[in-house]
N, C-alpha and C positions, 0 to 999 in steps of 0.2 A: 378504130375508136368509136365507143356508142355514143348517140349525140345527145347532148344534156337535156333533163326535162327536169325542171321547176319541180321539186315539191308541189302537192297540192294543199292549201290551208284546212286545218278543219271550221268547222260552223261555229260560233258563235252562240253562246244561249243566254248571252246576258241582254240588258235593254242597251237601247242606244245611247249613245249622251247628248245631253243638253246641246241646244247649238252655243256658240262662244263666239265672244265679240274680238277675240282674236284665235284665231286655225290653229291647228299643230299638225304635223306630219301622222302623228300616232304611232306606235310602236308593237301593237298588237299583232300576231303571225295568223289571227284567224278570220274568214270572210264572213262579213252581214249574209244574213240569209233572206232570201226575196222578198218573203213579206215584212219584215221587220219597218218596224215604224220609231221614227223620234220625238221624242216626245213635245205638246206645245207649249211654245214658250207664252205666248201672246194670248189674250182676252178676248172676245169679242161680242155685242148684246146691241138689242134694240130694243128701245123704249117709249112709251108716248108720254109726251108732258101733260100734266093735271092743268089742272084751276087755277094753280099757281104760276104756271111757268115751267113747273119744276118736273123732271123724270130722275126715277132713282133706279140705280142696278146695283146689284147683288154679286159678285163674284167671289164671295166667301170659298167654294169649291178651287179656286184658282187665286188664293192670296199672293202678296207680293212682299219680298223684305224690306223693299225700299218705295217710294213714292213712284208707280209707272209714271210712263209720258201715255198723254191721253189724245186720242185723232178724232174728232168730233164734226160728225155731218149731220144732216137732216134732209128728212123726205116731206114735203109739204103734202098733206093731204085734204085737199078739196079746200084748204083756204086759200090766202089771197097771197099773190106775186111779189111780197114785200120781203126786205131781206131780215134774215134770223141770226143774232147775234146769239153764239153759244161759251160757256163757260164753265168747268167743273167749279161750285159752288162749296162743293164740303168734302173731305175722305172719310171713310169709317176705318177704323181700326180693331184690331181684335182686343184681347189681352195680350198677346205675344209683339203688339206694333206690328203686325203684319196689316198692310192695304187690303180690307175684304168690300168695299161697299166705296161710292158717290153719291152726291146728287150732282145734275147737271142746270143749270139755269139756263133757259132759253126769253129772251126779249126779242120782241120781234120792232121792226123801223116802222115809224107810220110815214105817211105823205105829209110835206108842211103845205099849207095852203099857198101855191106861189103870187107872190109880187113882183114889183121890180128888185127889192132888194134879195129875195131871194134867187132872183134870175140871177144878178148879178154876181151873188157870189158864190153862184151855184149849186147852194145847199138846198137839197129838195127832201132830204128824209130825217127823220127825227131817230137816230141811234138809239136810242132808249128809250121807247114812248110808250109799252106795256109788255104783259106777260106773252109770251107767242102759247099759245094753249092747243092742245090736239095735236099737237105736229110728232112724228117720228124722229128720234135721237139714234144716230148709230154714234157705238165708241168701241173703238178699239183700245184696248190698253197693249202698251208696246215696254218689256223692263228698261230702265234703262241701260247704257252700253259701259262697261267696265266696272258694273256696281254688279256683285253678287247676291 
């Protein structure tokens, strides 16, 4: 008796899918080919706040059907060690309600002058005491999970 060999699948020439917030097995009988790329799902940009506070990005190239969830960090650059409170401020949309644009608002904490009372109950920063201005905004936009 000859000993079994597998088929070999042919190649694939389509693109990849989408990754998906739940797997499947797939069903297809033919193999990715090595350099084959999936496509991205997620955003990613950085930006510097103005005068206002304010940094705006652009991801019109990479809309969204639904509202992403947004990751918001900052890089201080050459200002001062106080903390940055970050917040997407606006969405832009197109004509189709696709998510193309934000702004983000960054405020930055000042120091409160301490006393006793402030010893006491510990409060030394002032949450919302202006614009944080010049700073680096990274965001990632992430779709959300089981929304198409």
């Amino acid at each position: 008796m000859a000993p079994y060999t597998a088929p070999t699948p042919g190649l694939a020439d389509t693109m990849p899918k989408n990754e998906s917030s739940a797997g499947s097995a797939g069903s297809e009988t033919l193999a990715p080919r090595a350099d084959h790329q999936h496509p991205r799902i997620t955003w990613s940009g950085v930006a510097t706040t103005n005068g206002s506070g304010v940094a705006t990005f652009d991801f019109s190239a990479k809309p969204f059907t639904t509202q992403p969830v947004a990751v918001l960090a900052y890089v201080e650059v050459g200002g001062t060690p106080q903390p940055v409170i970050l917040r997407v401020s606006a969405w832009t949309q197109d004509g189709q309600s696709r998510y193309i644009g934000c702004a983000v608002t960054a405020q930055r904490a000042q120091t409160i002058p301490q006393n006793l009372a402030t010893l006491l109950l510990g409060a030394v920063f002032n949450l919302f005491a202006g614009n944080a201005v010049g700073i680096q905004v990274n965001l990632v936009l992430i779709p959300q999970s089981g929304v198409s």
